[in-house]
Backbone as CSV, one residue per row, in Angstrom:
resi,resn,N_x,N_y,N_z,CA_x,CA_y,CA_z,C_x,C_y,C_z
1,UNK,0.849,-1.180,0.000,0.000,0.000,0.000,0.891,1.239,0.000
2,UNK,0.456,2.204,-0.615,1.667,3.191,-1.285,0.820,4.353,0.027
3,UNK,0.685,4.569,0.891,0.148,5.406,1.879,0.476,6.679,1.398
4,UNK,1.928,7.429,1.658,1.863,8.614,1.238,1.394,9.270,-0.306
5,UNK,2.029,8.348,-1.022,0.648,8.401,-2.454,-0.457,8.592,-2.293
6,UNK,-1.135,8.042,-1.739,-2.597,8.022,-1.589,-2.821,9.426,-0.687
7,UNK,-2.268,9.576,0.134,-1.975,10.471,0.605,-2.033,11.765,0.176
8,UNK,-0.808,12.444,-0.699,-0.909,12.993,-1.392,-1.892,13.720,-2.534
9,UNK,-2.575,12.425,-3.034,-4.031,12.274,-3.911,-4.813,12.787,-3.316
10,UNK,-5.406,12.418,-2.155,-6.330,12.893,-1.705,-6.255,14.477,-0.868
11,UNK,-4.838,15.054,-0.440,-4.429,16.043,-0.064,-4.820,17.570,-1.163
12,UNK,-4.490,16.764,-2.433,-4.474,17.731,-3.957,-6.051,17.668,-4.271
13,UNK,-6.421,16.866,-4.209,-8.282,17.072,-4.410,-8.827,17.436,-2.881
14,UNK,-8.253,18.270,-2.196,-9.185,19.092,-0.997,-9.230,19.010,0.156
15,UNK,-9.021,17.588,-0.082,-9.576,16.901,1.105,-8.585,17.489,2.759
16,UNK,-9.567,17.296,3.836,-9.020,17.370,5.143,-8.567,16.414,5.832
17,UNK,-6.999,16.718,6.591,-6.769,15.596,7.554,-7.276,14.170,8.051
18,UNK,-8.453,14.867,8.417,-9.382,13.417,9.346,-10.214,12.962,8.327
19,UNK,-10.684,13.677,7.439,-11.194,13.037,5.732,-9.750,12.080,5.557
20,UNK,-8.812,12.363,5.284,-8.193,11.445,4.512,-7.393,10.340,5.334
21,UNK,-7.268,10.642,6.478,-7.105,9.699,7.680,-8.340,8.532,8.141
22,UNK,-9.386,9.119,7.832,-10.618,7.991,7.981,-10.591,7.309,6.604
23,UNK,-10.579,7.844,5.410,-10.331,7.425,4.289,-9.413,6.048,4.563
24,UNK,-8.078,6.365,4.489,-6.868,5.499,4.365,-6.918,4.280,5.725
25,UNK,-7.585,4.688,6.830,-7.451,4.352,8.329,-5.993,4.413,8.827
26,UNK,-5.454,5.355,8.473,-4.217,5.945,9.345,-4.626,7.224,10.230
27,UNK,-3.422,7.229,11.509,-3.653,8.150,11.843,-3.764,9.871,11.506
28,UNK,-3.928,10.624,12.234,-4.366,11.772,11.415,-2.660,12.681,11.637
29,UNK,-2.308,12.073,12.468,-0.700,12.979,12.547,0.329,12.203,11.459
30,UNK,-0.274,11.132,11.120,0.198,10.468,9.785,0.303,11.311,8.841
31,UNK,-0.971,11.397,8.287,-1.163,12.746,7.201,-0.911,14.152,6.854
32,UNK,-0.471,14.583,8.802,-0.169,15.947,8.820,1.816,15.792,8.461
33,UNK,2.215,14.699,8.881,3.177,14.369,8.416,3.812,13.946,7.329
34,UNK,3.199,13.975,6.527,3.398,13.510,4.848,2.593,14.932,4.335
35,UNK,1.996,15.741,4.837,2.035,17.496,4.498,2.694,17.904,4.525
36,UNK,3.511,18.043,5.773,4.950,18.413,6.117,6.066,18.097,5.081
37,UNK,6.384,16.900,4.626,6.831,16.507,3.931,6.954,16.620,2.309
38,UNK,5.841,17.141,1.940,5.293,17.498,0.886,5.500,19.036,0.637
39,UNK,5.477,19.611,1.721,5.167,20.999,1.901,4.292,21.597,1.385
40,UNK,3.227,21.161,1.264,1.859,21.622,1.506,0.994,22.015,2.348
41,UNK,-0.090,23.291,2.145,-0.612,23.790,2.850,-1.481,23.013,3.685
42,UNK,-2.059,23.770,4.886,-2.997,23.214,5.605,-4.301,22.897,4.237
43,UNK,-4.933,22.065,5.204,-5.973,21.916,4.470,-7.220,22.527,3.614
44,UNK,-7.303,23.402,4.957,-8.281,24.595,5.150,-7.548,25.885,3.404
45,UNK,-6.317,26.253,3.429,-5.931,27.151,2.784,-5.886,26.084,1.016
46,UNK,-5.594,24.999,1.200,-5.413,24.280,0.060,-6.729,24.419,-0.936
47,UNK,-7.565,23.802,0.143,-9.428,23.635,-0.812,-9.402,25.241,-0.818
48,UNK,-9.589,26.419,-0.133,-9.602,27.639,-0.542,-8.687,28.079,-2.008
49,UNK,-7.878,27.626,-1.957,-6.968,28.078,-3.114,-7.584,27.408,-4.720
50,UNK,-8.120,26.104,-3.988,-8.280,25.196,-5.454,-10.461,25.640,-5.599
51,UNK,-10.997,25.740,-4.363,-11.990,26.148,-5.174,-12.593,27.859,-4.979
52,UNK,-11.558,28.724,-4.722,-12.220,29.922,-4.879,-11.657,30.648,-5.807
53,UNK,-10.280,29.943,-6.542,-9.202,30.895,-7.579,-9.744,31.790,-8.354
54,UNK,-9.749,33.157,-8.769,-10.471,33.614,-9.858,-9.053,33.364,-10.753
55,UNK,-9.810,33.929,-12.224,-8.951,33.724,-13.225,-7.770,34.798,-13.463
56,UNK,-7.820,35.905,-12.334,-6.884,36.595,-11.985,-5.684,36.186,-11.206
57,UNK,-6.165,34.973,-10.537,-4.903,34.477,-9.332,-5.586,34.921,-7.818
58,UNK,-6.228,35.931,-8.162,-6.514,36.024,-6.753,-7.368,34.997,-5.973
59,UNK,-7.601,35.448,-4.876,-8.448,34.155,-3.998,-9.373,35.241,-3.028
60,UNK,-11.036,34.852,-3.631,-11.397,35.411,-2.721,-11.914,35.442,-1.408
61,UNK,-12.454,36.716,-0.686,-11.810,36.750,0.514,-13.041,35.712,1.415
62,UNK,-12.687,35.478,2.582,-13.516,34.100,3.321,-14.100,35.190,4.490
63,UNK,-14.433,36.250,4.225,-14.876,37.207,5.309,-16.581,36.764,4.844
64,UNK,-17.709,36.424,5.536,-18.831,36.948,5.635,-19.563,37.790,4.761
65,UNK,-20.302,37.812,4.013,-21.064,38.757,2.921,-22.591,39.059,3.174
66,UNK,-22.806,40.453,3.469,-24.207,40.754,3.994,-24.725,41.563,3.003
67,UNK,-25.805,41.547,2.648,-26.229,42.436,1.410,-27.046,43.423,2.807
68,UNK,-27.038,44.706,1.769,-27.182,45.705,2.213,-28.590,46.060,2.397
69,UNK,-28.960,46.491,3.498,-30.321,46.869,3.996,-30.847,48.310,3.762
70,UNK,-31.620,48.260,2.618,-32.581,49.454,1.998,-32.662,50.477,3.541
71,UNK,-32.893,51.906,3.261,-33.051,52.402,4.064,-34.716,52.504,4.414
72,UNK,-35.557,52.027,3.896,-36.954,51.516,3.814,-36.980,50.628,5.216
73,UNK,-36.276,49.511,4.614,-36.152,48.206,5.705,-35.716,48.416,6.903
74,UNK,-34.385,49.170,6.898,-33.750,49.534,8.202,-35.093,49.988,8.985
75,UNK,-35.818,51.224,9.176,-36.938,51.464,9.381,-37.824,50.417,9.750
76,UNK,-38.315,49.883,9.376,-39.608,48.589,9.256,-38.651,47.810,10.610
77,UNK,-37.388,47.374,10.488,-36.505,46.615,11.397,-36.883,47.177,12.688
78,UNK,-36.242,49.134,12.727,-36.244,48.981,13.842,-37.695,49.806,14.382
79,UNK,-38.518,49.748,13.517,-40.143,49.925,14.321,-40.398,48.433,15.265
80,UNK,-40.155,47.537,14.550,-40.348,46.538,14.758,-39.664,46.027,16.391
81,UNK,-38.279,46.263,16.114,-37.980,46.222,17.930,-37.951,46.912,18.638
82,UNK,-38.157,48.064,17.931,-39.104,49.160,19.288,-40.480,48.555,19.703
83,UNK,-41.201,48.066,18.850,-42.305,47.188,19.234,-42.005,46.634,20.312
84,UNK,-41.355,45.425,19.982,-41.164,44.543,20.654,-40.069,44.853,22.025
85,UNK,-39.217,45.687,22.226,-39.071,46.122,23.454,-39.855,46.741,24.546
86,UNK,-41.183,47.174,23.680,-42.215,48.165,24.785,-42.915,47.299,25.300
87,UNK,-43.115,45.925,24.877,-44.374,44.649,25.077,-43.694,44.186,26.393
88,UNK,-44.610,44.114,27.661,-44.460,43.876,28.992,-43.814,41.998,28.482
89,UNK,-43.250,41.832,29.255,-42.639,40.673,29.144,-43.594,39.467,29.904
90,UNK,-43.954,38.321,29.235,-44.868,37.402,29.845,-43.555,36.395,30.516
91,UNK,-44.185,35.994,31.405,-43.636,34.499,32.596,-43.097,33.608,31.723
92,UNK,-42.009,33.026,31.444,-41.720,31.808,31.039,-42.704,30.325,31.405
93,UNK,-43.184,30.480,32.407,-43.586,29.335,33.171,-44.609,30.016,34.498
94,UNK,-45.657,29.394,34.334,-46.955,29.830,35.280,-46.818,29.565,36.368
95,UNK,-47.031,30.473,37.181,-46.699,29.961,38.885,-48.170,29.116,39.044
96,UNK,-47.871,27.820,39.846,-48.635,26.752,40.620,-49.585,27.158,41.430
């Protein structure tokens, strides 16, 4: 069994540590050790590189993306928890 081969293979198509450690049934410091060896990235930065590349080279960014709230909506939002802050607060649970 060619381990770090396989290894390798599955390192270049994405895959994570304990993915390719449950895969193979080696341990997982196995694999981080034949990374090492390889000198290849963590896992996490590898699949980022191979599936976010644009055709510029760049890589884009892994920050969070919120689309932007109409100034209509903002409004409607915060009528809404002004509402709901003025409403007397009911009991979780009914006294006996």
């Amino acid at each position: 069994m060619k381990v770090r081969a396989d290894i390798a293979t599955l390192i270049r198509d994405g895959h994570t540590d304990e993915s390719i450690a449950h895969r193979l049934g080696c341990n997982r410091a196995t694999v981080a050790r034949a990374r090492q060896a390889l000198r290849l990235p963590p896992a996490d930065q590898l699949g980022r590189l191979y599936a976010e590349a644009l055709p510029t080279g760049r890589v884009l960014s892994d920050k969070p993306t919120r689309a932007q709230t109409s100034p209509a909506q903002a409004a409607v939002n915060r009528q809404a928890l002004l509402a709901a802050l003025r409403e007397p607060r009911k009991p979780m649970v009914e006294a006996a």
